[in-house]
Each structure stands twice: as structure tokens, then as C-alpha cells.
C-alpha positions in Angstrom: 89.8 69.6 190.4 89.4 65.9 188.1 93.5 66.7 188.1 93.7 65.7 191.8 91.8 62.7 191.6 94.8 59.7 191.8 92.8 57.5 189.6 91.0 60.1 187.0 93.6 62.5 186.8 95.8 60.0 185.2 93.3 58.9 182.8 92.5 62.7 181.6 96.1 63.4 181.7 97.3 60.5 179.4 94.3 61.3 177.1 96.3 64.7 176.7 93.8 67.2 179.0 95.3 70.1 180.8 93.9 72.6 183.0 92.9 75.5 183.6 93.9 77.9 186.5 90.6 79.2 188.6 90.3 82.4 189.0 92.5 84.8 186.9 92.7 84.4 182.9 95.4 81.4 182.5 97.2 82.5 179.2 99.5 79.6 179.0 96.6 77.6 179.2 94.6 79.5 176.4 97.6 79.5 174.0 98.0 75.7 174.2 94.1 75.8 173.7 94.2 77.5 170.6 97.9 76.2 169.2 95.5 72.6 169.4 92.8 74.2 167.5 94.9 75.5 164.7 96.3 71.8 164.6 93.4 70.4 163.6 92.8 68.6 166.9 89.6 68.5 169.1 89.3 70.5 171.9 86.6 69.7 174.8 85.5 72.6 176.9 83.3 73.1 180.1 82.2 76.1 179.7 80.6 76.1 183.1 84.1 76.0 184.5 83.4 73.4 186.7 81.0 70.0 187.5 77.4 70.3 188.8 77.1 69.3 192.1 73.4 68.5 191.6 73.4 67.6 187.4 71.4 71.4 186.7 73.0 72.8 184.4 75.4 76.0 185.6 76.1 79.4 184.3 78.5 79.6 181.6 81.5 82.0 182.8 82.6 84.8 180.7 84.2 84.6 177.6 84.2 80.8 177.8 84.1 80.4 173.9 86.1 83.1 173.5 89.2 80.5 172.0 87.2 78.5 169.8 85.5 81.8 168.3 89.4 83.0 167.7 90.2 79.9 165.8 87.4 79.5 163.7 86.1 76.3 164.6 83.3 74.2 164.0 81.8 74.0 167.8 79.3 70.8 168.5 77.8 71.3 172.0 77.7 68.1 174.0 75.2 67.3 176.9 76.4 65.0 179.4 73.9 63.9 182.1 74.2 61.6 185.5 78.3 62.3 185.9 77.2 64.0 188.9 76.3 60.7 190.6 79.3 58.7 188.7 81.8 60.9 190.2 80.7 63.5 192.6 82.8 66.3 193.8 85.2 65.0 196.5 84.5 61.2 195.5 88.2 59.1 194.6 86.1 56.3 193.2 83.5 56.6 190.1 80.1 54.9 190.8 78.3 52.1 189.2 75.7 55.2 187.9 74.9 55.3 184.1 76.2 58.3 182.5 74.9 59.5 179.1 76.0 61.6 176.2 74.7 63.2 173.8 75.3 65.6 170.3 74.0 68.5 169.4 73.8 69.7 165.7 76.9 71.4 164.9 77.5 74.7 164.9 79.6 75.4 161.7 83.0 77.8 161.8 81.2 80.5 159.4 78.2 81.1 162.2 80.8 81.0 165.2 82.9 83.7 163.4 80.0 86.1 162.3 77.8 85.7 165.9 79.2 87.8 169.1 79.7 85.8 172.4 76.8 86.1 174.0 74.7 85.1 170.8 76.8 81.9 170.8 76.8 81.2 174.3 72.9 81.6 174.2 72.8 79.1 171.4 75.1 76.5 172.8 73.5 76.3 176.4 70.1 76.1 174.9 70.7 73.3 173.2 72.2 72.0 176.4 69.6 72.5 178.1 67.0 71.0 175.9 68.8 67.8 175.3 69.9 67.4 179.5 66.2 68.0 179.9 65.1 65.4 177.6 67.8 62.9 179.2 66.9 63.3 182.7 62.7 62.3 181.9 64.7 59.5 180.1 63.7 60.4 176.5 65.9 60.5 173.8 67.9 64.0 172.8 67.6 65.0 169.6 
């Protein structure tokens, strides 16, 4: 995991990230998930569960969204494209590779609440999709 990374870790650690256990349902991990929510603060999920090894976009895993759904949040999907070459799996040290971002419209608490999981999962990764798309024939998202 980023966690074991001597140089990253500590970055993503002192910008108050956690992780998650692989592998079995980590409920101490959810609870501080959705205690954070409830507080008003942002909350950044991969809802692949891990980094592309090749920069294609992954299979979400079950129930990914399941905590921000519970909260009733506003969820804005986030495309990030190239962080595969920055910092590949294994890799100590980031590369000089560009790395780019890019927001997707909002998806506003009401519609999170009202859709089911696989609805909003749909949703979410096709916007993904289209904007990591667009980024990687070097147009603009949208």
C-alpha cells in the first residue's frame, strides 16, 4: 500500500489519510469514514480499491460508496490520469511524469440518497471514464 511507501506514506498520513484493511470489511475504518462525513469534512475514496498498474481504469469493488450514500453527501467524482507513471506500484520514488486531475459535475446529496448502488456506481465510473479518456488523447475533460 501508499502507507508503506517511507516518503508518501508520511505525506498522506500527515494530510490525515487512513487505510483501509484488504480483504474483509474494515469497520473501524468505515466508522472513522463516516464520523468525518458527518463532520463536515471531505472524504477521498478509490473506489477501485487499489492503483492501476497500467492507468485503465479498474472495477469498482462492492459497496464502495456504500459510506458516502449513508451519510448523505454530495459525491464529485475525480479522474486522475498519468499517477501510474509518477509512482508505480513497488516504486519508493515518484517520477518526473505529469499527473493530471480533473472534476466531474457534482453529484448532489438528494440523487445519492434516492439512487441504489449500482445506479451510482454506474454514474460515477462513467464519468470517469469519459474524462480519463479525454485526458489520455490529451484533450480537455469536461
Amino acid at each position: 500500500t501508499l502507507f508503506k511507501n517511507p516518503i508518501f506514506g508520511r505525506l498522506i498520513v500527515h494530510l490525515n489519510a487512513f487505510p483501509i484493511k484488504r480483504g474483509a470489511a474494515d469497520v473501524g475504518a468505515l466508522k472513522e469514514m463516516l464520523r468525518r462525513l458527518k463532520a463536515g469534512c471531505a472524504v477521498v475514496i478509490f473506489p477501485e480499491g487499489t492503483r492501476s498498474k497500467d492507468g485503465v481504469l479498474g472495477t469498482f469493488r462492492p459497496n464502495a460508496l456504500a459510506v458516502a450514500r449513508k451519510a448523505g453527501v454530495t459525491i464529485v467524482p475525480v479522474t486522475v490520469s498519468g499517477a501510474h507513471l509518477a509512482l508505480p506500484r513497488g516504486s519508493l520514488l515518484p517520477r518526473p511524469k505529469r499527473v493530471s486531475v480533473a472534476y466531474s459535475e457534482p453529484i448532489p446529496a438528494e440523487q445519492v440518497a434516492e439512487w441504489d448502488e449500482a445506479t451510482l456506481s454506474a454514474t460515477i465510473r462513467e464519468r470517469i471514464a469519459e474524462n480519463l479518456d479525454r485526458m489520455q488523447r490529451g484533450e480537455s475533460p469536461v
